[in-house]
Phi, psi and omega in degrees: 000134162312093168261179208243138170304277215299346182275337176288298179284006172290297196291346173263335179276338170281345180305313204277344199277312201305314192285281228323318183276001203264297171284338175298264200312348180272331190283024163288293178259054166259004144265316190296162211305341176238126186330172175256001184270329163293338182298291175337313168277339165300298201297323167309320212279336203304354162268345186160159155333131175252197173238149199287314195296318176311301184316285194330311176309312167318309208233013127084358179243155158309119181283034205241273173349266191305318179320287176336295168281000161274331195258318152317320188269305162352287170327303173250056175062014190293294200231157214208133144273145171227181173262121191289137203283348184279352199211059207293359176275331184293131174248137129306129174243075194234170203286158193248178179306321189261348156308323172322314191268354175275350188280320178310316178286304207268331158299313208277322167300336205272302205293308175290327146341254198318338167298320196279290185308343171274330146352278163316306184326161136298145146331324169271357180256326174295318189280004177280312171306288210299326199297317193264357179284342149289326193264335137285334193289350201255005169286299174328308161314143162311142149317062244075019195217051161002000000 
């Protein structure tokens, strides 16, 4: 595929729009006891145990990395390492109750957040937001995964 000047300069104005919201949303929780890149990794983990080598993938780091921000959020009762059962050399990761509740406390500020700020809008600028929210997540998406 081609791209085309104009899909470039589409891609440079959501670029720049993305870190805004990207910066916007960590001083939503810059007091708070956890990072906003540990919330992210909280927030994976909320369906369930993962395995380290995923997070990592996931999160675009090194499993070097992700050891690393496992063993901090560990540290402070965040997170429980276990073992995967079909494969016991697989370490595993999943979230403990107060990692739960802490993943819960820092969406609802981020949610609340974003609720006050969506406020200001006009009505036709909220629904122009809503309007575009299919076409990022289809933006968004894994590669082969609509």
């Amino acid at each position: 595929m081609t791209v085309t000047e104009s899909n470039r300069a589409l891609a440079e104005q959501l670029n720049g729009r993305l870190r805004d919201v990207v910066l916007m949303l960590r001083r939503v929780n810059a007091d708070q006891p956890i990072t906003s890149q540990q919330l992210s990794v909280l927030g994976s983990l909320r369906d369930g145990p993962r395995r380290m080598t995923g997070l990592a993938a996931e999160h675009g780091v090194r499993l070097p990395t992700m050891t690393a921000q496992i063993n901090r959020l560990e540290r402070d009762g965040l997170v429980t390492r276990g073992r995967d059962v079909s494969d016991a050399r697989v370490v595993t990761v999943g979230l403990t109750a107060e990692g739960d509740e802490r993943l819960r406390s820092g969406r609802e500020r981020r949610l609340e957040f974003l609720a006050e700020r969506l406020a200001v809008l006009s009505e036709a600028e909220r629904a122009a937001v809503a309007a575009a929210l299919p076409a990022l997540g289809k933006l968004f998406a894994a590669p082969g995964n609509p």
